[in-house]
C-alpha positions, 0 to 999 in steps of 0.5 A: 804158265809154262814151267821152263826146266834148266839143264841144271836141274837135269844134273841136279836130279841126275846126281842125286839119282845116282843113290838109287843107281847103286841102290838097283845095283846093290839088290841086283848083283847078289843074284849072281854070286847067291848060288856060290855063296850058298856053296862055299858056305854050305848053307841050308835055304833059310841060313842062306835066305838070311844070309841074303836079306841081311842088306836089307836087314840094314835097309829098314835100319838105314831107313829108320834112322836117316830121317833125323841126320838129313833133317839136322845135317841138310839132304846133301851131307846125307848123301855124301855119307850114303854114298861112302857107305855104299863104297865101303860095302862094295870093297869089304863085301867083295874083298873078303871070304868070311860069312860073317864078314860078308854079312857085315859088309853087306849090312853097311851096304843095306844102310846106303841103300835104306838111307838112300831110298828116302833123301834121294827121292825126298832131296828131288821132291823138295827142288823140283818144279811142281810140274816136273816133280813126278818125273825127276822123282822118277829118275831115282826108279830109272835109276833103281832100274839101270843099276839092276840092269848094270848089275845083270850084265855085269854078272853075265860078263865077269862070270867065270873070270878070276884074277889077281885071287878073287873069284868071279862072284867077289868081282861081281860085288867089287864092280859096285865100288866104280859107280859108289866113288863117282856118286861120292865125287858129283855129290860135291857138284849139287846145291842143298834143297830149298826147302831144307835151307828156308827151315833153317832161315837161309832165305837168299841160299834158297831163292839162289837154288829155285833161281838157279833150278828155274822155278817160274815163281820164286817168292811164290814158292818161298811165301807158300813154303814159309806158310806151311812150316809156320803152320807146322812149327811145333817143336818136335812135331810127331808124324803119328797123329790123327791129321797125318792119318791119310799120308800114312795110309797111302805111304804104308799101303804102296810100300806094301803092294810094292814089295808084295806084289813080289818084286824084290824075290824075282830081281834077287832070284831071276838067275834061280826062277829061269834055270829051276823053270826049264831054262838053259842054266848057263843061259840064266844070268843072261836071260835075267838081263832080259828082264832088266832090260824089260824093266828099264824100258818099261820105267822109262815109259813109266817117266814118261807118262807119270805127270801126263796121265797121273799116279792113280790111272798109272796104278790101276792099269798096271795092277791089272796087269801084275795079278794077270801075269803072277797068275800065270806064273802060279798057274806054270808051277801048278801045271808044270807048263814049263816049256820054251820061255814061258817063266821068261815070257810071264816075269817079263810082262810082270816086270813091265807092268810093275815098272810102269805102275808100282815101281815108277810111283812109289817113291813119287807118291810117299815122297809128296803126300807128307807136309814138310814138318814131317815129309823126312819122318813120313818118307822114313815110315814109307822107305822102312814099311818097303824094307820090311816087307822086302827083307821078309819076303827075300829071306823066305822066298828060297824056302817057299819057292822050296815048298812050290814056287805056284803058291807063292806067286799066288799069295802075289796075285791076289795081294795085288788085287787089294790093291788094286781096289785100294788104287781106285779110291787113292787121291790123284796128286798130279800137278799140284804143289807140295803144299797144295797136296798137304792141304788137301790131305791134311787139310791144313 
């Protein structure tokens, strides 16, 4: 039977994503004030590696920590806080002109994006059709990828624009607060997850919400959501247990291959890669709107093709490309092949391929391969091994790209080649049900 979507849970999906809108625009706008900010501050390249990660510091914090509040409090209210965290860092971050001030701002806005990178996915997960569930997940990455976008070309356009005494980098983080307000007001606009409201016994508010969202099977879904979490109702279940050891396996390894396949360096540093390659220097914020653009579009294929041709194949074909292109990179270092655009060229097909693989699955995958017991514990494991990853590499990526930028694209390649021969052995989890998955991984 086909599956009928109803506008309503294009909007739904809309809102929620909007989390990962603002998460993009957070990670990407410190790329055009870093430069500045190591300035007016006098920083050495680690003080100012560290001065950076330290949103993302507060990611694997808001990632750790978020689980328990979205499972007490319901998926929506969680989002409503993320969402007055994102604003405060946008005001607080951009406003003031103090180091520490700026950390501390910073640190709340890493929080929002933390929390946000595991209920936004895990809220879209639990209220979208099987069938469609890949790619209204999705929209949290397309998202991601418009808000890195946004965040680009915003950069390129204030940039060199001062007024009313703030500098051009502190308004390239207050832009953040226009897009942080209206996620915090269409929040209001959205139901609570289903599957959060059977939990606490609130039957007729779920059956209302897949009615409303057009779920095909209504009692079906309830029945089978009803049977897994009376089979999973001890108290206090624990996610690190033997059962739950192929979930956990793929959510630590896809977060890992994720982050190191050097994701986060490139869209944190794109504007200092491009101008330290060769480039034009006062061409590099627009030139890494190229990239962005390249990233978008290429998640957008990514949306599009997730539920059709599945997560793995997606995967492998993508990895396939990554290591090609970061070994280009690496081998451009080496070489000093650095004439025209082929920094630009190589990032661009790196970029394309990981948007279409690893950047559009990512929070697909750890979204569905944990049962609903402990899917808010196991996203919390899955977003935090992401953040972890990502703070370390952002924080001493200036350092190695210091030493030489071909050694670290390297360690990139051939980190994309294990996962490469991880991916062919991954479980495909295209058109199946939450709980269908659950008994296939967990057997239960």
């Amino acid at each position: 039977m086909k599956t009928s979507i109803k506008p309503y849970m294009f909007w739904v999906a809309f809102v929620a994503s909007l989390g990962g809108l603002l998460f993009g625009f957070d990670t990407a706008v410190i790329s055009g004030a870093e430069k500045q900010i190591q300035a007016i501050y006098g920083l050495s390249d680690l003080a100012h590696g560290f001065t950076i990660a330290t949103a993302l510091i507060g990611t694997i914090l808001g990632a750790l920590f978020c689980g328990k509040p979205a499972e007490r409090f319901g998926r929506k209210n969680s989002l409503i806080v993320i969402a007055a965290l994102y604003l405060i860092s946008a005001v607080g971050s951009g406003a003031i002109v103090d180091w520490y001030a700026f950390m501390i701002f910073r640190f709340i806005g890493g929080l929002a994006v933390g929390a946000s990178s595991v209920v936004g996915p895990m809220f879209i997960a639990e209220i979208s059709p099987s069938k469609w569930r890949g790619r209204f997940v999705c929209f949290f990455q397309f998202n991601i990828v418009l808000g890195i976008v946004l965040a680009y070309f915003s950069n390129y356009w204030i940039s060199g624009a001062e007024a009313l005494g703030f500098h051009d980098w502190q308004w390239m983080i207050l832009a953040e607060s226009a897009p942080a307000l209206l996620f915090c007001v269409l929040l209001f606009s959205i139901p609570e997850s289903p599957r959060w409201l059977v939990k606490q016994g609130r039957i007729d508010d779920a059956k209302a919400v897949f009615t409303r969202t057009g779920e095909s099977d209504v009692e079906g879904e309830l029945a089978a959501i009803r049977e897994s979490i009376a089979a999973d109702s001890v108290k206090g279940e624990k996610l690190f247990q033997k059962k739950y050891a192929k979930p956990i396996i793929i959510a630590l390894l896809i977060a890992t291959f994720n982050q190191l396949s050097g994701i986060n360096a490139i869209l944190y540093y794109a504007p200092r890669l491009i101008a330290e390659s060769g480039a034009l220097g006062d061409m590099a914020l627009l030139q890494s709107g190229i990239i962005g653009l390249t990233n978008l579009t290429f998640t957008m294929l990514g949306m599009f093709l997730i539920d059709k041709v599945g997560r793995r194949k997606l995967l492998i074909i993508g990895s396939i490309g990554i290591v090609i292109c970061q070994a280009m990179v690496a081998l451009g270092f080496f070489l000093n092949l650095f004439t025209g655009y082929y920094m630009l060229l190589f990032l661009m097909g790196y970029v394309a391929f990981f948007a279409t693989s690893l950047g559009a699955t990512i929070w697909v995958v750890i979204a569905e391969v944990f049962p609903n017991s402990v899917r808010a514990s196991g996203q919390v494991f899955g977003s935090m091994t992401h953040w972890v990853w990502s703070a370390l590499l952002t924080w001493t990526f200036p350092f190695f790209l210091g030493i030489g930028g071909g050694y670290i694209f390297s360690f990139f390649s051939i980190v994309v080649v294990f996962g490469l021969v991880f991916f062919i052995r991954m479980p495909e989890t295209k058109d199946k049900s939450l709980e269908q998955i659950q008994k296939e991984l967990v057997g239960e």
